[in-house]
N, C-alpha and C positions, 0 to 999 in steps of 0.2 A: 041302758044298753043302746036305746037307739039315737041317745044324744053323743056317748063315744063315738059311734058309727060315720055323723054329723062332722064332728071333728074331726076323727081321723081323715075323713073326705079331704073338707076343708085343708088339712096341713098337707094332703098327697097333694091336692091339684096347684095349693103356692109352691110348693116345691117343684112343681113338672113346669108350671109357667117361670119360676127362675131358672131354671134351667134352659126354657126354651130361649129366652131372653139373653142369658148369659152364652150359649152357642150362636145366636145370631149378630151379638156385638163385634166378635173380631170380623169377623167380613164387612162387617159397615164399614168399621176402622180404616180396613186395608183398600175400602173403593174411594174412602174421603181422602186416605194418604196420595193414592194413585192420583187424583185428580188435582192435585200441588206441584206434581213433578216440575211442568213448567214456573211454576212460582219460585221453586226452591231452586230453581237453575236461575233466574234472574237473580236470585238475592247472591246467590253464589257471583254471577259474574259483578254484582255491585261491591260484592266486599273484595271483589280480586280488585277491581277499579281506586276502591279505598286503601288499599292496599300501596296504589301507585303513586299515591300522595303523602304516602308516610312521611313526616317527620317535615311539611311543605307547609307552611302557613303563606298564604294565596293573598294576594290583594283583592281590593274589590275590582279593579278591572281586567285581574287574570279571570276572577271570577265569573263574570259577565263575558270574556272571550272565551272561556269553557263553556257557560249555558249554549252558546251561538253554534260552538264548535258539536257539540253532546245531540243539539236537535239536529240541525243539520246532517249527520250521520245516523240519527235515531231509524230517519223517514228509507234511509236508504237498507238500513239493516231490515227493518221491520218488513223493507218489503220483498226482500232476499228469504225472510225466513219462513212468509207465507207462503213462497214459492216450493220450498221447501218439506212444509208442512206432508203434503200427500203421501209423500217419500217416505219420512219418519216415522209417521202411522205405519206405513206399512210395511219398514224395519221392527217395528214394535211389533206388532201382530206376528211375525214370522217369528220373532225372538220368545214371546211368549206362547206360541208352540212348539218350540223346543227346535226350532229350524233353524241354527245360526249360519248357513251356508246360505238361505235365500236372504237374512239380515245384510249379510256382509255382501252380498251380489246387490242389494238395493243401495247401501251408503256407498259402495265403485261406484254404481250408476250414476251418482250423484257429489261425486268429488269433485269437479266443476263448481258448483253451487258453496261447498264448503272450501274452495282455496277463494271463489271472491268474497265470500265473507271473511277469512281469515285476512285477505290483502286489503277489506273498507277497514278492521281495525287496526292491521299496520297503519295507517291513512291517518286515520284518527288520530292513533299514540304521534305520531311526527308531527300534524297539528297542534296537536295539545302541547308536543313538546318547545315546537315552535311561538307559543302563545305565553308560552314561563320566560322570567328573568330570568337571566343565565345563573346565578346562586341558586334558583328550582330548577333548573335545568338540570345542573349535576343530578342533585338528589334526585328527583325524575329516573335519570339515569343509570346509578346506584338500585332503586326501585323494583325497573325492569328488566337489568344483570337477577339481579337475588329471586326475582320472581319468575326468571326464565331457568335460573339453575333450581329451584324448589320441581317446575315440572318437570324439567329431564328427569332428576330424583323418583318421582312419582311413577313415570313412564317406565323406568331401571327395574323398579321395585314390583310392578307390575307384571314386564317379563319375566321377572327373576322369582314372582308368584309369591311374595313379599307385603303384596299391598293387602294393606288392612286388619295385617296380623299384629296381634303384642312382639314388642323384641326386634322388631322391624328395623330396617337401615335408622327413622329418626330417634329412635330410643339408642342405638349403639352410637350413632353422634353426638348424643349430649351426653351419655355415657349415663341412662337413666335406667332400670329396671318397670317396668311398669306391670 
């Protein structure tokens, strides 16, 4: 009798600790996802960037007048988006209190700061386009037409409360079911 007792202990208290364990894992989850956001928005703007060379095979000295062109604009964004930084916080903050009126009164306050970042990457893209032979020059240009018409699409599809559902504008353009 008093060695069931023993056990049955034992099997209650492995089960209360996996459980305690198993309730505490999504929240770990969700502060380690949280803390990539900036990562996952880098890699994002690297594959839009990859994106812009599609189908371009570079020489080594287009290559070499990109590294030139890439740092040179690196120093100047990096330090636009420091400037920035305060702002975004405290867009985020407001946005995850459910306050999207003081989010959207924070990113006006600071639309300035986002059209000269927008106009160093116009900057950039005309350098960089200036730096290709005219045969990647086209392509180049072909690139940034399809990559400018994919965001309007995004942008449509947003308003239109569209984004990110199945059956969505890009599934009735390839004419896909998904």
């Amino acid at each position: 009798m008093g060695k069931s007792r023993v056990i049955a202990l034992v099997i209650a208290s492995l089960v209360s600790t996996a459980s305690f364990a198993g309730a505490q894992a999504p929240a770990q989850q969700g502060a380690r996802q949280g803390g990539h956001a900036m990562e996952r928005g880098m890699r994002a703007g690297a594959r839009a960037e990859r994106g812009l060379f599609r189908g371009i095979k570079l020489s080594d000295a287009e290559k070499a007048k990109l590294k030139d062109i890439h740092a040179k604009y690196a120093a100047q964004a990096k330090s636009l988006r420091e400037q920035m930084k305060p702002a975004m916080q405290e867009a985020r903050a407001a946005r995850q209190k459910g306050d999207t009126a003081s989010a959207r009164a924070v990113m006006q306050r600071n639309k300035g700061s986002f059209e000269k970042l927008a106009q160093l990457r116009k900057s950039q893209q005309a350098e960089i386009r200036s730096a290709l032979t005219p045969e990647n020059q086209k392509l180049y240009d072909a690139n940034v037409q399809q990559m400018a018409k994919r965001r309007d699409e995004m942008k449509a599809n947003r308003k239109n409360g569209k984004a990110g559902k199945r059956g969505g504008v890009g599934a009735q353009q390839s004419g896909q079911v998904r």
